[in-house]
C-alpha atoms as one frame of an Amber mdcrd trajectory, in Angstrom:
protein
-119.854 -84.517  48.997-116.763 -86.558  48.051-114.324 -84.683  45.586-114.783
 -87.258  43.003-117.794 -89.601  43.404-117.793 -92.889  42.671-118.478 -93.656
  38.633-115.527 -91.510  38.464-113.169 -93.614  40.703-114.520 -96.778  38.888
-113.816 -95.454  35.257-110.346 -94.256  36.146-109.731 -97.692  38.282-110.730
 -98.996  34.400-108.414 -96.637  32.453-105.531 -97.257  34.757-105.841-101.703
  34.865-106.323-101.277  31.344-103.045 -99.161  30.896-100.813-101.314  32.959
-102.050-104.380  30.694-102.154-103.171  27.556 -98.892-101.221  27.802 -97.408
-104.752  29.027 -99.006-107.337  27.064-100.779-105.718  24.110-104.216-105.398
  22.378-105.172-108.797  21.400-103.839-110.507  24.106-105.845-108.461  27.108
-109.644-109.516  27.281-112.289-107.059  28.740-113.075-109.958  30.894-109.616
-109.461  32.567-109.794-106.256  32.830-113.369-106.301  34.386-111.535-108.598
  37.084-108.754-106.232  38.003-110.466-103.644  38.105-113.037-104.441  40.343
-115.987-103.513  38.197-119.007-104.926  36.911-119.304-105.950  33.128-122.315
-102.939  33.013-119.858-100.173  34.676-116.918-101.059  31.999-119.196-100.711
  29.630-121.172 -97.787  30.534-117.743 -96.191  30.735-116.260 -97.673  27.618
-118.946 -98.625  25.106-116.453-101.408  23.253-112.692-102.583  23.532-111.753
 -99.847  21.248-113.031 -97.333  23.171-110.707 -98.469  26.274-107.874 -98.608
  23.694-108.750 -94.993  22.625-109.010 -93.956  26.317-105.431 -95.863  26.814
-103.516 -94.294  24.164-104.821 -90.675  24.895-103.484 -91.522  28.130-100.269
 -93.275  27.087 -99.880 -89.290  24.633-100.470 -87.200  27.631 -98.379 -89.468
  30.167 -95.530 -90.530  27.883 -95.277 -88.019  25.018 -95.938 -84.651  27.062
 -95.566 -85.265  30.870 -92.036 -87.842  30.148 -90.505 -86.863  26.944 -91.621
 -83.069  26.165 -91.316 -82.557  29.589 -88.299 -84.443  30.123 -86.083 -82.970
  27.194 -87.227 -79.965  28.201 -85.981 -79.393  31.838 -83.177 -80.850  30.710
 -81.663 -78.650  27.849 -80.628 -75.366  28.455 -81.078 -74.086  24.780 -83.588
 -75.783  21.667 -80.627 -77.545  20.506 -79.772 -79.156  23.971 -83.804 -79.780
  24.802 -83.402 -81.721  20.996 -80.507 -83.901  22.461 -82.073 -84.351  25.882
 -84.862 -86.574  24.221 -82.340 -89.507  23.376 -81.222 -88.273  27.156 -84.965
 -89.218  28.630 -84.814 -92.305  26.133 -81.720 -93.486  28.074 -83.064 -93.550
  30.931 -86.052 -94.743  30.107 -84.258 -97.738  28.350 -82.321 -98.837  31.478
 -85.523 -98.868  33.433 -87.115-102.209  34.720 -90.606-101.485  33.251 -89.593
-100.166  30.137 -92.256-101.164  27.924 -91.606 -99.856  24.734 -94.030 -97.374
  22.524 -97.169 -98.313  23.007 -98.578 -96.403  19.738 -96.148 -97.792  17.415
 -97.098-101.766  19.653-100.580-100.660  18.262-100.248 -99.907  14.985 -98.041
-102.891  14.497-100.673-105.584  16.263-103.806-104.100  14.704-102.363-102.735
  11.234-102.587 -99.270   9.630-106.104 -99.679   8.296-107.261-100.374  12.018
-109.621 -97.596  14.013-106.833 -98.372  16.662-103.485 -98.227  14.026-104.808
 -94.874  12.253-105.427 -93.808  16.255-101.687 -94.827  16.215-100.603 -93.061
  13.285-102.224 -89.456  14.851-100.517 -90.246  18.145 -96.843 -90.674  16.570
 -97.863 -87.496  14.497 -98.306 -86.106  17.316 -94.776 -86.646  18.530 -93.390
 -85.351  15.325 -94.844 -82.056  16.243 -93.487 -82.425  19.549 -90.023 -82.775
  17.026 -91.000 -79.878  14.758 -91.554 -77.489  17.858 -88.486 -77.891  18.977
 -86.442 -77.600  15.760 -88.690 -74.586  15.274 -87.603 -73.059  18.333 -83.495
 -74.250  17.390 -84.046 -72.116  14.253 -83.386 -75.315  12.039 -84.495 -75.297
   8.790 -87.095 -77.335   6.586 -88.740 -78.769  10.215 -90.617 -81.296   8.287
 -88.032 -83.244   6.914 -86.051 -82.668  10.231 -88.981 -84.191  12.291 -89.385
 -87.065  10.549 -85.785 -88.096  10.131 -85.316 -87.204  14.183 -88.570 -89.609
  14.578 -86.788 -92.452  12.904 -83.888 -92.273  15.307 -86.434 -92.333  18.091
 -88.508 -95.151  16.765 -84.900 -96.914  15.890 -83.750 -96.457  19.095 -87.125
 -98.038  20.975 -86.919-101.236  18.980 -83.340-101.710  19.277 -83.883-101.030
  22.904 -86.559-103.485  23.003 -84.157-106.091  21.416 -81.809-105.381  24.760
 -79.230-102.596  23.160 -79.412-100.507  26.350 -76.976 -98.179  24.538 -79.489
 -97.546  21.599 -80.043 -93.581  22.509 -76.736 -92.967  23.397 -75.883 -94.469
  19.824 -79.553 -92.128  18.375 -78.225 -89.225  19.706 -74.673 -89.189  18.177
 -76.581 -89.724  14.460 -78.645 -86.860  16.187 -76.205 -84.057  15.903 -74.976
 -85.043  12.087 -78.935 -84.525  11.529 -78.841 -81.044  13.658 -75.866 -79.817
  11.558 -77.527 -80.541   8.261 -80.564 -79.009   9.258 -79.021 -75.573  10.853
């Protein structure tokens, strides 16, 4: 018996056509047809997998949470600070690097909420998913010892956010600028 049979392979051969397009080219402009194509599937197996379009998207940014926000930037700013303070830092560190990168792509939850609006399935999906980053945030400052983590969070996630769009419009150098503005926030907060 094959360790993963074959629906399996076909759904994940789905998920992962389906990530490398929408992460690239967006919602709107990626038809189930084309990913049907790439994928190698029949209309009935997409389907059976992923009852609608919004289902795939659903399935994509779950994916795009536990790739990008917990196995690149937790992860990342993690293993690279030695104390809560540094692993704070370290995120505009990952960001860097992730900036200079030929495939950088952006963040695909705040692409979402932006093409499909706020009152979309897919842009209140969004909204949880950059919550869910704030945590990430609040964690963090938690474990620094910084005070009123709430505030803190969401003031950090504007530098992030800031620092993905101005990367986006070719300012390789935006988290290296984020992450000076990042210690003035650190000191108000400690």
């Amino acid at each position: 018996m094959p360790a993963v049979r074959p629906p399996a392979q076909a759904r994940e051969r789905i998920l992962e056509t389906a990530y490398e397009l929408f992460s690239r080219r967006g919602i709107r402009a990626v038809g189930v047809d084309e990913v049907i194509a790439r994928s190698r599937v029949a209309k009935a197996t997409l389907y059976r997998n992923f009852p609608s379009k919004d289902a795939l998207v659903l399935a994509f940014l779950e994916r795009r949470e536990e790739r990008w926000t917990r196995g690149f930037v937790e992860a990342g700013a993690r293993r690279r600070g030695a104390d809560p303070e540094e692993r704070l830092l370290a995120v505009f560190d990952v960001f860097d690097e992730w900036f200079r990168r030929p495939d950088f792509d952006a963040c695909a939850f705040i692409n979402v909420l932006l093409e499909m609006g706020w009152e979309h399935p897919l842009g209140k999906a969004s909204i949880g998913h950059l919550e869910n980053i704030r945590t990430v945030v609040r964690t963090l400052a938690e474990e620094a010892g910084l005070r009123d983590t709430e505030n803190f969070a969401r003031s950090w996630h504007i530098l992030m956010k800031g620092s993905i769009i101005s990367a986006a419009e070719g300012d390789t150098e935006a988290a290296r600028r984020a992450q000076d503005m990042a210690r003035t926030l650190i000191e108000r907060h400690r």
